[in-house]
C-alpha positions as CSV (number, residue, x, y, z in Angstrom):
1,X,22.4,-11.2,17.1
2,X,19.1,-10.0,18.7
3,X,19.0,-10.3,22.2
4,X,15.2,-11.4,24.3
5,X,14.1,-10.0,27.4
6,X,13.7,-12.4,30.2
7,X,10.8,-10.8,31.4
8,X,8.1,-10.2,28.5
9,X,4.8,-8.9,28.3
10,X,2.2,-8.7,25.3
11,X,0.2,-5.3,24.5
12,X,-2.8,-5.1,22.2
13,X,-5.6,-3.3,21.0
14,X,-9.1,-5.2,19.4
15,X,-11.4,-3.7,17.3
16,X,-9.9,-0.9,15.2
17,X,-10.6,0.0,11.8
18,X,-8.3,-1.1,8.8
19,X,-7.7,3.1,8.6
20,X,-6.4,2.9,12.1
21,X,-3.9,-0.3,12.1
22,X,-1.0,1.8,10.1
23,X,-0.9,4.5,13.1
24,X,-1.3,2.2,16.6
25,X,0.9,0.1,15.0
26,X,3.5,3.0,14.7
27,X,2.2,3.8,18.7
28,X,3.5,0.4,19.5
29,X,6.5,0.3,17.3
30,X,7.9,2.9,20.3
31,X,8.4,0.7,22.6
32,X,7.6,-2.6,21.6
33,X,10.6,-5.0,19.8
34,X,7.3,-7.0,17.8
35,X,4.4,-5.8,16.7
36,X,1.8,-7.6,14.3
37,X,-1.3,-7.1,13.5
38,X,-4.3,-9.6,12.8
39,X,-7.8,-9.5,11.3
40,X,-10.9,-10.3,12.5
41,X,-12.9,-11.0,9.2
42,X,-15.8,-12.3,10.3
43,X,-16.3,-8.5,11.9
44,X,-13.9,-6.6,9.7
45,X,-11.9,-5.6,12.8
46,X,-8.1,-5.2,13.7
47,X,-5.8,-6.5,16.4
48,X,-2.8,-4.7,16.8
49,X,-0.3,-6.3,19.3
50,X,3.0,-5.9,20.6
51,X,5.4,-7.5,23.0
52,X,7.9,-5.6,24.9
53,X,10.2,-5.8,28.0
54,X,7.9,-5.9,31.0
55,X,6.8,-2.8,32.7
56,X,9.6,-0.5,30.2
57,X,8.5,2.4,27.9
58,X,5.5,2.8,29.7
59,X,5.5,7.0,29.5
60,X,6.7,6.7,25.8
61,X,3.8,4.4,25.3
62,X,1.2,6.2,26.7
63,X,2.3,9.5,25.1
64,X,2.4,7.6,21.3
65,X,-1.2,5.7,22.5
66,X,-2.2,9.5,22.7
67,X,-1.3,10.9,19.5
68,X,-2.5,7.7,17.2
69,X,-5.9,9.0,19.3
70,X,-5.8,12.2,17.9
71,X,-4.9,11.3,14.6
72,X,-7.7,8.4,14.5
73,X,-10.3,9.8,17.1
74,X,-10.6,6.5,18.4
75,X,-9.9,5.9,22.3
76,X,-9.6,1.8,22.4
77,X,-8.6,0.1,25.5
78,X,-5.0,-0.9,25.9
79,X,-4.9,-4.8,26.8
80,X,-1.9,-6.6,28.1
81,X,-1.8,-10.4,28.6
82,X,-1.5,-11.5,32.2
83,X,1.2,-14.3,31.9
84,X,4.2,-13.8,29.9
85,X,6.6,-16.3,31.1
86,X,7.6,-18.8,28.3
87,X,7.0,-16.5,25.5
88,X,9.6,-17.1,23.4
89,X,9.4,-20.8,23.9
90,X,5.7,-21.0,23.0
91,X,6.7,-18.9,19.7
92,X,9.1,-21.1,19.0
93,X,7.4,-24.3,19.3
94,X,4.9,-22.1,17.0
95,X,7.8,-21.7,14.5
96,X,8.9,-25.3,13.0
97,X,10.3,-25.0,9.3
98,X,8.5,-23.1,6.6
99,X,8.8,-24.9,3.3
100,X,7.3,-22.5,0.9
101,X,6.6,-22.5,-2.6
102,X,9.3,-24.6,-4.6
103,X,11.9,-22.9,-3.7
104,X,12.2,-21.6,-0.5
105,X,12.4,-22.7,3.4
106,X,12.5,-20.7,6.0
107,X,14.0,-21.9,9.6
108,X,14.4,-20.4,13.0
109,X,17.4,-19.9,14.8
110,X,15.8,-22.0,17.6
111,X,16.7,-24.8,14.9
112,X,19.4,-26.5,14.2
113,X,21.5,-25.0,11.3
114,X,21.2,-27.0,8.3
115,X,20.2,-26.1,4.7
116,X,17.0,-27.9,3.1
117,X,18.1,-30.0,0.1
118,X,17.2,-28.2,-3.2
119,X,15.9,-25.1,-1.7
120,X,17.2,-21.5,-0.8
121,X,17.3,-22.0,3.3
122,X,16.9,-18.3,5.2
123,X,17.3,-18.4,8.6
124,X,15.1,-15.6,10.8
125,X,15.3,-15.4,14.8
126,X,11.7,-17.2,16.1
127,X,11.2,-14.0,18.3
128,X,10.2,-12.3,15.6
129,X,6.8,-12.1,15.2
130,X,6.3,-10.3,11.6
131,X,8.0,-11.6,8.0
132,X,8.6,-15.6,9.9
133,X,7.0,-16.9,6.2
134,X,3.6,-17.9,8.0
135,X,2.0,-14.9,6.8
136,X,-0.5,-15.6,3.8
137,X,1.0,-12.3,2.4
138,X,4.6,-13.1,2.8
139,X,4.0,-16.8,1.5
140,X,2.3,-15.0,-1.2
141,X,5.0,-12.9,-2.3
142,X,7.7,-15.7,-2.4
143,X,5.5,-17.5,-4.8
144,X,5.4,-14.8,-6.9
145,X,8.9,-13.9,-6.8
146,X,9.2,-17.7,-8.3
147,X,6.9,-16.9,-11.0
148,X,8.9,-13.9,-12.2
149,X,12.2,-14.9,-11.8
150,X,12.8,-16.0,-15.6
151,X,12.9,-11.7,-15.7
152,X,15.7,-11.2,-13.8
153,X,15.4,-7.8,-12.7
154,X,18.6,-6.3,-11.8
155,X,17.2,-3.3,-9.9
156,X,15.1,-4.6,-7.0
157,X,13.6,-2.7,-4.0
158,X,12.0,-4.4,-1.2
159,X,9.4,-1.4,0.3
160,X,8.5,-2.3,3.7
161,X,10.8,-4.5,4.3
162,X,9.8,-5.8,8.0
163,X,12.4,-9.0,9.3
164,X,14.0,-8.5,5.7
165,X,12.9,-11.4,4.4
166,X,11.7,-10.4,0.9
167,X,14.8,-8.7,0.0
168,X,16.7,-11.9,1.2
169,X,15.0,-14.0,-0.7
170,X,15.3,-12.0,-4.0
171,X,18.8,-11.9,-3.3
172,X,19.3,-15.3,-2.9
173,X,17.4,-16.6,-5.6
174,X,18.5,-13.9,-8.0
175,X,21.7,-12.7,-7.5
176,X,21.1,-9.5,-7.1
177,X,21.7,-6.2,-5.2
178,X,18.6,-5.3,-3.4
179,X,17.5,-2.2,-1.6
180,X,15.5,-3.1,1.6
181,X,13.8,0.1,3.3
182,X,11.1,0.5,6.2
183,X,9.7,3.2,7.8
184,X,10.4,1.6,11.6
185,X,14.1,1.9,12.9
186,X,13.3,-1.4,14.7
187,X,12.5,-2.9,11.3
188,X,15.7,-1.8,9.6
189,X,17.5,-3.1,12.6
190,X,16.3,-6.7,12.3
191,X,16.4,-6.9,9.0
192,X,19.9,-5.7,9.0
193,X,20.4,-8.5,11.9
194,X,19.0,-11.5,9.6
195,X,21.1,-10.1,6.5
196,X,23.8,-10.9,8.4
197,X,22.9,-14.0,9.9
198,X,22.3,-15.3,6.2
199,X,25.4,-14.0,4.8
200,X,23.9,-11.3,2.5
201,X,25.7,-7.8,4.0
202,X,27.0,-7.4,0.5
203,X,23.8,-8.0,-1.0
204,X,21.0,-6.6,1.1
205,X,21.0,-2.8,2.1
206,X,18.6,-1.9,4.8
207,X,17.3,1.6,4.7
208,X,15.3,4.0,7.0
209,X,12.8,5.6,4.6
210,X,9.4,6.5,4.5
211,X,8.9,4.6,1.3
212,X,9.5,6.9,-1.8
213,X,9.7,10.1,-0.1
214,X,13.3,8.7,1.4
215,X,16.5,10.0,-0.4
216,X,17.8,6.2,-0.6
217,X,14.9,4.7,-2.8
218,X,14.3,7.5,-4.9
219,X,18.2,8.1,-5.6
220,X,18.8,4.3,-6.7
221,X,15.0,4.1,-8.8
222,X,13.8,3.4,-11.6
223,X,13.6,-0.3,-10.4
224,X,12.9,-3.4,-12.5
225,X,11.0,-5.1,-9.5
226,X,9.3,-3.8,-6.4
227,X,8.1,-5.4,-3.4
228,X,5.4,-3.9,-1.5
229,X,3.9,-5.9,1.5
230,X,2.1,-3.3,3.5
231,X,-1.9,-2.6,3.6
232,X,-4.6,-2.0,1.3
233,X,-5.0,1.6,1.6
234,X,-1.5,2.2,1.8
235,X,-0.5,0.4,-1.5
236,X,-3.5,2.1,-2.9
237,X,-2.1,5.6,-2.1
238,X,1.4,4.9,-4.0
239,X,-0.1,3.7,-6.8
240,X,1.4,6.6,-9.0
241,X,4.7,6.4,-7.4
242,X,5.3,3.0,-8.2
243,X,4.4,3.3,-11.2
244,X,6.3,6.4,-12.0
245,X,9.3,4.5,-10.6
246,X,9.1,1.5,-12.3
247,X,11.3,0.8,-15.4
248,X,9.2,-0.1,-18.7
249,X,8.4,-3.5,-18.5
250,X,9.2,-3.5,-15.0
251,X,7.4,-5.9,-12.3
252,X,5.5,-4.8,-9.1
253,X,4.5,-7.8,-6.3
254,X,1.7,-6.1,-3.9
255,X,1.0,-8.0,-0.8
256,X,-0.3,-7.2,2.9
257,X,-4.3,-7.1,1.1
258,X,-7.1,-9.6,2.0
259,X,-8.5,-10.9,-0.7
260,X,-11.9,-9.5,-0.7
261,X,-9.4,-6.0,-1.1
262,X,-8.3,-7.0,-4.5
263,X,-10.4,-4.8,-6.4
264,X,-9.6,-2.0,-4.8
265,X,-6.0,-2.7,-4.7
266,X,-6.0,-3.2,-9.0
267,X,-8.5,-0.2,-9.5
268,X,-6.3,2.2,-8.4
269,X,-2.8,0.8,-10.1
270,X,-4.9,0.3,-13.4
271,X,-5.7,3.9,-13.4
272,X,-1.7,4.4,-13.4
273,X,-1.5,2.1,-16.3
274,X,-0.2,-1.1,-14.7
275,X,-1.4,-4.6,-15.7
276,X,-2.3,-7.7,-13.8
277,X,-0.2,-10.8,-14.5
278,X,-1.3,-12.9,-11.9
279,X,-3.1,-13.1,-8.3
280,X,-1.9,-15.9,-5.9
281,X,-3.9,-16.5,-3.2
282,X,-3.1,-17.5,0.0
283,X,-5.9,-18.6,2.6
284,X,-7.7,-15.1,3.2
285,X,-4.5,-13.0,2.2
286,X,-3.6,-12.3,-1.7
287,X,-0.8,-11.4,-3.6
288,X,-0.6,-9.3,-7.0
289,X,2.2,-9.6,-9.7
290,X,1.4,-6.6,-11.8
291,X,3.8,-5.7,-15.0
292,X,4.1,-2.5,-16.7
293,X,4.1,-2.4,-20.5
294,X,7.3,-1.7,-22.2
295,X,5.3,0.8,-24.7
296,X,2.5,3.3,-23.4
Protein backbone atom coordinates (compact mmCIF):
# COMPACT_ATOMS: atom_id res chain seq x y z
CA UNK A 1 0.00 0.00 0.00
CA UNK A 2 1.23 3.65 -0.48
CA UNK A 3 1.93 5.36 2.57
CA UNK A 4 1.07 9.70 2.98
CA UNK A 5 3.10 12.02 4.68
CA UNK A 6 1.55 13.74 7.55
CA UNK A 7 3.14 16.86 6.80
CA UNK A 8 2.66 17.88 2.94
CA UNK A 9 3.51 20.71 0.94
CA UNK A 10 2.65 21.64 -2.75
CA UNK A 11 5.53 22.96 -5.34
CA UNK A 12 4.77 24.54 -8.67
CA UNK A 13 5.94 26.39 -11.51
CA UNK A 14 3.35 28.85 -13.81
CA UNK A 15 4.00 29.87 -17.13
CA UNK A 16 6.28 27.45 -18.94
CA UNK A 17 6.15 26.53 -22.42
CA UNK A 18 4.50 23.10 -23.64
CA UNK A 19 8.48 22.30 -24.72
CA UNK A 20 9.40 22.75 -21.15
CA UNK A 21 6.58 20.68 -19.11
CA UNK A 22 8.30 17.13 -20.06
CA UNK A 23 11.76 18.33 -18.28
CA UNK A 24 10.44 20.38 -14.87
CA UNK A 25 8.22 17.76 -14.66
CA UNK A 26 11.12 15.16 -14.46
CA UNK A 27 12.85 18.13 -11.92
CA UNK A 28 9.92 17.48 -9.68
CA UNK A 29 9.56 13.81 -10.19
CA UNK A 30 13.01 13.78 -7.79
CA UNK A 31 11.48 14.54 -5.00
CA UNK A 32 7.98 14.84 -5.25
CA UNK A 33 5.55 11.54 -4.74
CA UNK A 34 2.72 13.59 -7.31
CA UNK A 35 3.30 15.61 -9.86
CA UNK A 36 0.75 16.95 -12.64
CA UNK A 37 0.68 19.26 -14.84
CA UNK A 38 -2.19 21.71 -16.02
CA UNK A 39 -2.81 24.20 -18.94
CA UNK A 40 -3.58 27.43 -19.08
CA UNK A 41 -5.32 27.80 -22.57
CA UNK A 42 -6.63 30.94 -22.59
CA UNK A 43 -2.57 31.94 -22.52
CA UNK A 44 -1.06 28.76 -23.79
CA UNK A 45 0.87 28.36 -20.57
CA UNK A 46 1.93 25.36 -18.27
CA UNK A 47 1.62 24.61 -14.62
CA UNK A 48 3.73 22.09 -13.38
CA UNK A 49 3.10 20.98 -9.65
CA UNK A 50 4.14 18.65 -7.22
CA UNK A 51 3.48 17.69 -3.65
CA UNK A 52 6.09 16.25 -1.45
CA UNK A 53 6.98 15.62 2.29
CA UNK A 54 7.40 19.08 3.80
CA UNK A 55 10.77 20.67 3.88
CA UNK A 56 12.49 16.92 2.34
CA UNK A 57 14.64 16.84 -0.91
CA UNK A 58 15.22 20.29 -0.83
CA UNK A 59 19.17 19.98 -2.21
CA UNK A 60 18.00 17.29 -4.72
CA UNK A 61 15.37 19.67 -5.82
CA UNK A 62 17.21 22.63 -6.24
CA UNK A 63 20.04 20.78 -8.07
CA UNK A 64 17.20 18.97 -10.72
CA UNK A 65 15.42 22.81 -10.74
CA UNK A 66 18.99 23.68 -12.10
CA UNK A 67 19.60 21.32 -14.79
CA UNK A 68 15.75 21.42 -16.43
CA UNK A 69 17.17 25.41 -16.50
CA UNK A 70 19.95 24.51 -18.59
CA UNK A 71 18.21 22.24 -20.69
CA UNK A 72 15.21 24.83 -21.27
CA UNK A 73 16.96 28.27 -20.63
CA UNK A 74 14.12 29.26 -18.66
CA UNK A 75 14.69 30.44 -14.84
CA UNK A 76 10.76 30.40 -13.54
CA UNK A 77 10.14 30.96 -9.90
CA UNK A 78 9.58 28.00 -7.77
CA UNK A 79 6.15 28.50 -5.78
CA UNK A 80 5.07 26.49 -2.83
CA UNK A 81 1.56 26.72 -1.33
CA UNK A 82 1.49 28.20 2.18
CA UNK A 83 -1.09 25.77 3.91
CA UNK A 84 -0.79 22.09 3.43
CA UNK A 85 -2.66 20.66 6.31
CA UNK A 86 -5.75 18.59 5.01
CA UNK A 87 -4.31 17.77 1.70
CA UNK A 88 -5.20 14.49 1.27
CA UNK A 89 -8.62 15.05 2.71
CA UNK A 90 -9.42 17.98 0.31
CA UNK A 91 -8.17 15.47 -2.68
CA UNK A 92 -10.31 13.06 -1.52
CA UNK A 93 -13.38 14.91 -1.16
CA UNK A 94 -12.14 15.93 -4.86
CA UNK A 95 -12.19 12.21 -5.74
CA UNK A 96 -15.96 10.71 -5.49
CA UNK A 97 -16.48 7.74 -8.13
CA UNK A 98 -15.62 8.03 -11.77
CA UNK A 99 -18.12 6.38 -13.93
CA UNK A 100 -16.65 6.55 -17.27
CA UNK A 101 -17.65 5.49 -20.61
CA UNK A 102 -19.99 2.30 -20.49
CA UNK A 103 -17.80 0.30 -19.05
CA UNK A 104 -15.67 1.47 -16.51
CA UNK A 105 -15.65 3.06 -12.86
CA UNK A 106 -13.07 4.14 -11.13
CA UNK A 107 -13.05 4.50 -7.12
CA UNK A 108 -10.69 5.63 -4.50
CA UNK A 109 -9.42 3.79 -1.72
CA UNK A 110 -10.90 6.48 0.51
CA UNK A 111 -14.17 4.62 -0.54
CA UNK A 112 -15.75 2.01 0.54
CA UNK A 113 -14.88 -1.31 -1.42
CA UNK A 114 -17.59 -2.31 -3.51
CA UNK A 115 -17.87 -3.12 -7.30
CA UNK A 116 -20.33 -0.92 -9.54
CA UNK A 117 -23.00 -3.20 -11.03
CA UNK A 118 -22.27 -3.96 -14.76
CA UNK A 119 -19.05 -2.27 -14.88
CA UNK A 120 -15.23 -3.14 -14.60
CA UNK A 121 -14.55 -1.34 -10.95
CA UNK A 122 -10.53 -0.20 -10.52
CA UNK A 123 -9.65 1.01 -7.45
CA UNK A 124 -6.67 3.80 -7.40
CA UNK A 125 -5.35 5.40 -3.92
CA UNK A 126 -7.04 9.32 -3.99
CA UNK A 127 -3.49 10.68 -3.20
CA UNK A 128 -2.66 10.20 -6.39
CA UNK A 129 -2.87 13.08 -8.38
CA UNK A 130 -2.16 11.80 -12.19
CA UNK A 131 -4.23 8.67 -14.10
CA UNK A 132 -7.51 9.14 -11.06
CA UNK A 133 -9.85 9.01 -14.52
CA UNK A 134 -10.71 12.78 -14.24
CA UNK A 135 -8.28 13.58 -16.84
CA UNK A 136 -10.03 14.47 -20.33
CA UNK A 137 -7.04 12.35 -21.72
CA UNK A 138 -7.37 9.42 -19.53
CA UNK A 139 -11.34 9.43 -19.88
CA UNK A 140 -10.49 9.66 -23.42
CA UNK A 141 -8.55 6.72 -23.71
CA UNK A 142 -11.00 4.38 -21.81
CA UNK A 143 -13.60 5.34 -24.38
CA UNK A 144 -11.59 4.29 -26.93
CA UNK A 145 -10.37 1.19 -25.57
CA UNK A 146 -14.37 0.45 -25.65
CA UNK A 147 -14.49 1.24 -29.18
CA UNK A 148 -11.75 -1.28 -30.15
CA UNK A 149 -12.32 -4.00 -28.02
CA UNK A 150 -14.33 -6.15 -30.63
CA UNK A 151 -10.25 -6.45 -31.91
CA UNK A 152 -8.98 -8.13 -29.22
CA UNK A 153 -5.45 -7.49 -29.31
CA UNK A 154 -3.41 -9.96 -27.65
CA UNK A 155 -0.23 -8.00 -27.49
CA UNK A 156 -0.85 -4.73 -25.55
CA UNK A 157 1.60 -2.12 -24.18
CA UNK A 158 0.63 0.64 -22.10
CA UNK A 159 3.62 3.54 -22.86
CA UNK A 160 3.63 5.94 -20.09
CA UNK A 161 1.84 4.21 -17.90
CA UNK A 162 1.53 6.87 -14.85
CA UNK A 163 -0.90 5.25 -11.69
CA UNK A 164 -1.29 2.19 -14.21
CA UNK A 165 -4.56 2.69 -14.97
CA UNK A 166 -4.66 2.12 -18.75
CA UNK A 167 -2.91 -1.07 -18.62
CA UNK A 168 -5.47 -2.17 -15.82
CA UNK A 169 -8.15 -1.46 -17.66
CA UNK A 170 -7.16 -3.21 -20.82
CA UNK A 171 -6.55 -6.02 -18.74
CA UNK A 172 -9.61 -6.16 -17.20
CA UNK A 173 -11.72 -5.72 -19.97
CA UNK A 174 -9.73 -7.84 -22.31
CA UNK A 175 -8.14 -10.54 -20.77
CA UNK A 176 -5.02 -9.94 -21.61
CA UNK A 177 -1.25 -9.75 -20.59
CA UNK A 178 -0.27 -6.20 -20.78
CA UNK A 179 3.12 -4.45 -20.59
CA UNK A 180 2.92 -1.23 -18.51
CA UNK A 181 6.29 0.91 -18.79
CA UNK A 182 7.20 4.62 -17.62
CA UNK A 183 10.11 6.55 -17.62
CA UNK A 184 9.66 7.65 -13.70
CA UNK A 185 10.60 4.94 -11.00
CA UNK A 186 7.85 6.63 -8.92
CA UNK A 187 5.41 5.90 -11.66
CA UNK A 188 6.34 2.16 -11.99
CA UNK A 189 6.11 2.01 -8.32
CA UNK A 190 2.43 3.10 -8.04
CA UNK A 191 1.41 1.50 -10.77
CA UNK A 192 2.81 -1.61 -9.52
CA UNK A 193 1.00 -0.68 -6.08
CA UNK A 194 -2.61 -0.33 -7.81
CA UNK A 195 -1.89 -3.75 -9.92
CA UNK A 196 -1.89 -5.21 -6.82
CA UNK A 197 -4.62 -3.63 -5.07
CA UNK A 198 -6.89 -4.74 -8.15
CA UNK A 199 -5.74 -8.16 -8.30
CA UNK A 200 -3.86 -7.93 -11.69
CA UNK A 201 0.05 -8.99 -10.60
CA UNK A 202 -0.38 -11.82 -13.05
CA UNK A 203 -1.63 -9.58 -15.65
CA UNK A 204 -0.01 -6.23 -15.50
CA UNK A 205 3.85 -5.96 -15.72
CA UNK A 206 5.25 -2.59 -14.74
CA UNK A 207 8.45 -1.63 -16.41
CA UNK A 208 11.16 1.15 -16.01
CA UNK A 209 11.81 2.23 -19.62
CA UNK A 210 12.34 5.18 -21.51
CA UNK A 211 9.58 4.25 -23.90
CA UNK A 212 11.03 2.22 -26.91
CA UNK A 213 14.52 2.63 -26.32
CA UNK A 214 13.96 0.16 -22.98
CA UNK A 215 15.01 -3.53 -23.45
CA UNK A 216 11.44 -4.61 -22.05
CA UNK A 217 9.16 -2.99 -24.74
CA UNK A 218 11.22 -3.52 -27.62
CA UNK A 219 11.93 -7.32 -26.64
CA UNK A 220 8.12 -8.22 -26.21
CA UNK A 221 6.98 -5.84 -29.65
CA UNK A 222 5.43 -6.02 -32.34
CA UNK A 223 2.22 -5.16 -30.38
CA UNK A 224 -1.39 -5.32 -31.56
CA UNK A 225 -2.40 -2.24 -29.39
CA UNK A 226 -0.47 0.62 -27.93
CA UNK A 227 -1.39 3.17 -25.44
CA UNK A 228 0.33 6.41 -25.45
CA UNK A 229 -0.86 9.15 -23.02
CA UNK A 230 1.97 11.58 -22.85
CA UNK A 231 2.29 15.17 -24.75
CA UNK A 232 1.96 16.43 -28.07
CA UNK A 233 5.44 16.83 -29.06
CA UNK A 234 6.40 13.74 -27.48
CA UNK A 235 3.86 11.43 -29.30
CA UNK A 236 4.87 13.44 -32.33
CA UNK A 237 8.60 12.43 -31.99
CA UNK A 238 7.76 8.46 -31.88
CA UNK A 239 5.72 8.53 -34.55
CA UNK A 240 7.98 6.14 -36.57
CA UNK A 241 8.58 3.89 -33.65
CA UNK A 242 5.19 3.09 -33.18
CA UNK A 243 4.53 2.57 -36.14
CA UNK A 244 7.48 0.35 -36.83
CA UNK A 245 6.28 -1.56 -33.81
CA UNK A 246 2.95 -2.09 -34.43
CA UNK A 247 1.74 -5.41 -35.92
CA UNK A 248 -0.23 -4.99 -39.42
CA UNK A 249 -3.58 -4.03 -38.60
CA UNK A 250 -2.50 -3.18 -35.28
CA UNK A 251 -4.30 -0.21 -33.14
CA UNK A 252 -2.59 2.89 -31.59
CA UNK A 253 -4.75 5.14 -28.89
CA UNK A 254 -2.75 8.66 -28.51
CA UNK A 255 -3.85 10.80 -25.64
CA UNK A 256 -2.15 13.56 -23.32
CA UNK A 257 -3.00 16.29 -26.71
CA UNK A 258 -5.32 19.28 -26.43
CA UNK A 259 -7.45 19.36 -29.05
CA UNK A 260 -6.50 22.32 -30.87
CA UNK A 261 -2.99 19.76 -31.16
CA UNK A 262 -4.77 17.28 -33.22
CA UNK A 263 -3.38 18.21 -36.46
CA UNK A 264 -0.22 18.13 -35.55
CA UNK A 265 -0.44 15.00 -33.65
CA UNK A 266 -2.11 13.00 -37.13
CA UNK A 267 0.38 14.95 -39.45
CA UNK A 268 3.23 13.39 -38.26
CA UNK A 269 1.77 9.53 -37.80
CA UNK A 270 0.15 9.92 -41.37
CA UNK A 271 3.57 10.51 -42.76
CA UNK A 272 4.43 6.97 -41.10
CA UNK A 273 1.40 5.47 -42.79
CA UNK A 274 -1.06 5.24 -39.97
CA UNK A 275 -4.83 5.91 -40.35
CA UNK A 276 -7.29 7.80 -38.26
CA UNK A 277 -10.25 5.73 -37.02
CA UNK A 278 -11.71 7.90 -34.77
CA UNK A 279 -11.16 11.19 -32.41
CA UNK A 280 -13.00 11.29 -29.09
CA UNK A 281 -13.04 14.33 -27.50
CA UNK A 282 -13.10 15.09 -24.15
CA UNK A 283 -13.69 18.83 -22.92
CA UNK A 284 -10.35 20.61 -24.14
CA UNK A 285 -8.36 17.24 -24.15
CA UNK A 286 -8.60 14.60 -27.25
CA UNK A 287 -7.97 11.21 -27.92
CA UNK A 288 -6.92 9.43 -31.23
CA UNK A 289 -7.66 5.75 -32.20
CA UNK A 290 -5.34 5.30 -35.21
CA UNK A 291 -5.19 1.67 -37.13
CA UNK A 292 -2.53 0.50 -39.27
CA UNK A 293 -3.44 -1.26 -42.60
CA UNK A 294 -2.97 -4.86 -42.81
CA UNK A 295 -1.42 -4.28 -46.46
CA UNK A 296 1.04 -1.31 -47.36
Amino acid sequence: MIRHATALETIYIDGLPEEAVGIFEAAFAEVCGTVGFFHDEANDVWRVEGVKDAGAGEADLADALRLASAATGLTPELQRHPETQGWLARTQEAFPEQLVGARFAIRGTHLPIAATPGRITLRLDAGLAFGSGEHGSTRGCLRALEIIAYRRPRRILDLGTGSGILAMAASSLLHRAVLAVDIEPWSVRVAADNVRLNGLTNFVQCRIGNGWRSPDVRGRAPYDLVFANILARPLCAMARDLANQLTPGGTAILAGLLRSQIPMVLAAHRRQGLVLARTIPEGDWAALILHKRRYP
